[in-house]
N, C-alpha and C positions, 0 to 999 in steps of 0.2 A: 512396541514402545510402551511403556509404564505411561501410564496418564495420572496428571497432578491433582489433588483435589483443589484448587484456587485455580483463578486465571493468571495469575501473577505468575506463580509458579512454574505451571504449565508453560509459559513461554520460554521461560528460563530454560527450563529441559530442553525443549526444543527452539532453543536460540536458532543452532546450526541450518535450520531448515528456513531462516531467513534468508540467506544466500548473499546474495549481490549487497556491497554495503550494510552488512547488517547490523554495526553499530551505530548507523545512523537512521536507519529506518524502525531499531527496537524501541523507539522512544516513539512514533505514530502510533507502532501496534501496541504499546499498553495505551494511550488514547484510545485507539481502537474495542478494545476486547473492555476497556471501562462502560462504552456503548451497546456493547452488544449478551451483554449477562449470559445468565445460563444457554448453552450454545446446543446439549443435549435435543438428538432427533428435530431440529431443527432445519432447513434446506436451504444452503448457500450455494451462490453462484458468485465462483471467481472470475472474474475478465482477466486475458493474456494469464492464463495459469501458467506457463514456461513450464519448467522441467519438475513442477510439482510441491516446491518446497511448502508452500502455503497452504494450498491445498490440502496436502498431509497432514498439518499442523492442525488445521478447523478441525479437519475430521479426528485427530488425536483425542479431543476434545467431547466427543460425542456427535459431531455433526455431519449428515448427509451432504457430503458437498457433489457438485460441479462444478470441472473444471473446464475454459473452453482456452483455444487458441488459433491462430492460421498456421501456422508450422506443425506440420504433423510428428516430424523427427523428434521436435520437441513433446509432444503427447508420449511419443512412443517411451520417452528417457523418464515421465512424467510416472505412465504406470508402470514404473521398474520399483520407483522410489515408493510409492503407494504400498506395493509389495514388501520392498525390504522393510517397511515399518508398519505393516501388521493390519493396516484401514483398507485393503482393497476391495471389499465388500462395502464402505463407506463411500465412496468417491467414484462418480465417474469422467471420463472425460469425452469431447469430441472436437472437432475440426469447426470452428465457426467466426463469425464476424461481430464484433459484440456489436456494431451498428445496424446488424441485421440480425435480431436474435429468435432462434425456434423456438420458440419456448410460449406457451398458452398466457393470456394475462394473468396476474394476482400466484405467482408460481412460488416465489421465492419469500421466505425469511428477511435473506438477508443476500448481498451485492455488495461483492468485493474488487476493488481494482489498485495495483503497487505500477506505478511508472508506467500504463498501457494506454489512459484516455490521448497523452500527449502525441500519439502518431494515429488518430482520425478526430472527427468531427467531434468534438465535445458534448455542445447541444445533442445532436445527432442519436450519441452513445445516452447523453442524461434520460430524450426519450423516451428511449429503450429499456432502462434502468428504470423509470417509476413507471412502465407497461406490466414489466414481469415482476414487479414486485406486491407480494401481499399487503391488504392495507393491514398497517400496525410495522411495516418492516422499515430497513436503513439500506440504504446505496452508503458506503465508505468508503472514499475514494482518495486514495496515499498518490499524491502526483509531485513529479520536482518542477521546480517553479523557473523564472525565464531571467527573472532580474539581479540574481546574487551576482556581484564583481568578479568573485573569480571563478564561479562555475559558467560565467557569461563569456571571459575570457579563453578560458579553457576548450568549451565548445568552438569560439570562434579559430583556435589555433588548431587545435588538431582532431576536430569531431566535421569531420568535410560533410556528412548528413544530417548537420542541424540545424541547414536555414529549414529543412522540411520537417523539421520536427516541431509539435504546439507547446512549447512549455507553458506552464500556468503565468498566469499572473492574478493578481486580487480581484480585478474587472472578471478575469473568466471564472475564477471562483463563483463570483455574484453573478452569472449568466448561468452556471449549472444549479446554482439553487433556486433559481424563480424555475426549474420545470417542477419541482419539488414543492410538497403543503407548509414545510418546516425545513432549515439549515444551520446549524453554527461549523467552524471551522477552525482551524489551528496551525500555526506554522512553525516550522522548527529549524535552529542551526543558523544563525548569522555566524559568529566568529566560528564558532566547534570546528567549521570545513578545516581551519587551519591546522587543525591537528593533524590533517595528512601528511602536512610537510613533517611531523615529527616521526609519520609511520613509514616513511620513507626515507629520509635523510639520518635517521636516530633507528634504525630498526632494532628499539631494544623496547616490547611490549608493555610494558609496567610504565617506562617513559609516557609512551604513547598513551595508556587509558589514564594516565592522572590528567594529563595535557587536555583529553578531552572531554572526562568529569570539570574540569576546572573551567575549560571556554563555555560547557553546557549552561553551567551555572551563572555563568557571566549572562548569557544570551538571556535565561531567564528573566534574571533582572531589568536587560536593558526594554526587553518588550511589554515587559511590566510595565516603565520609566515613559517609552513611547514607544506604543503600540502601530504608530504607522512603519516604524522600521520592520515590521513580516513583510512588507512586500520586498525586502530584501532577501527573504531565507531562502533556503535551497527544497524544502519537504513544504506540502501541504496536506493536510486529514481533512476530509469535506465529510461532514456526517447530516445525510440528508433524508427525511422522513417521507415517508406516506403516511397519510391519516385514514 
């Protein structure tokens, strides 16, 4: 895989390897990769790495990453992808609990997690997160959140494992950053969700991405207007420091 000279760009290339929803979660990771500058020989540790898309992506970049997960199957799918795009020497992974993490204090750079705190202990995982992190690093933590109407309805209708699942809310935002010396945070997507109905009911693509440039923008505005409506959104970015 060709590596970008910008970070901006570099994502772009590797949109693909966002995977799950990834037009809704490329707008945390350029948040994201605004925080974390040059990424070169640097040592990340991703939480729930899945089948590697992220993972791959840091390291595209120049970075040492770790990935952990409890599915092993999914490791195994993990270093395939590592592979076909060139970082296997960059990355590795193993089988772990990110609320019980092996890992020596002061280890990491930097601490990655996309949709993983929400099935254990939050506090718990946070921790753990400023245990293994070097002072001067960032825990960045991309979680979907509990209160948006119709990601709340939706779960209730046919997600039959989500009364056990923690989705965020603002209160728990502000309970993982008091483990932390430093936090700000950012929420994304009030109306944009409704673009889905256009990517399914309209499956004609070009419909669908003006649909959800156009609610993006909207959303912007409105949490400009009033900012207590994020604890409606569906995405959170927790960017949380050690000193």
């Amino acid at each position: 895989m060709a590596q970008a000279n910008t970070h901006g760009s570099a994502i772009q290339t590797d949109r693909d390897l966002l995977l799950w929803r990834q037009d809704f979660y490329f707008p945390a990771f350029e948040y994201m990769f605004e925080h974390m500058g040059e990424l070169r020989d640097k040592r990340i540790l991703e939480l729930g790495a899945g089948t590697g898309g992220t993972t791959v992506m840091l390291a595209a970049h120049g970075a040492n990453v770790t990935g952990i997960d409890l599915l092993p199957f999914r490791l195994v799918e993990a270093e395939e992808r590592a592979r076909k795009h060139f970082v296997k020497d960059s990355v590795q992974f193993a089988q772990m609990d990110a609320t019980q993490l092996a890992f020596e204090d002061n280890t990491f750079d930097f601490i990655i997690s996309k949709s993983v705190l929400i099935f254990m202990d939050h506090e718990r995982a946070a921790r753990e997160c400023y245990r293994v992190l070097k002072p001067g690093g960032k825990a960045i933590l991309i979680e979907t959140m509990r209160n948006h109407p119709a990601a709340w309805l939706y779960r209730k209708l046919f997600l039959k494992y989500s009364a056990n699942v923690h989705y965020f809310s603002i209160a728990d935002v502000m309970r993982i950053g008091k483990h932390f010396d430093a936090f700000q945070h950012r929420e994304f997507h009030l109306l944009a969700v409704g673009a889905l109905f256009w990517k399914h009911a309209v499956p004609v693509p070009p419909i669908y991405q003006l649909k959800l440039k156009c609610l993006q923008a909207i959303d912007t505005g409105l949490l400009k207007l009033c900012p207590p409506l994020n604890r409606f959104c569906w995405i959170t970015a927790v960017i949380c420091d050690k000193t």
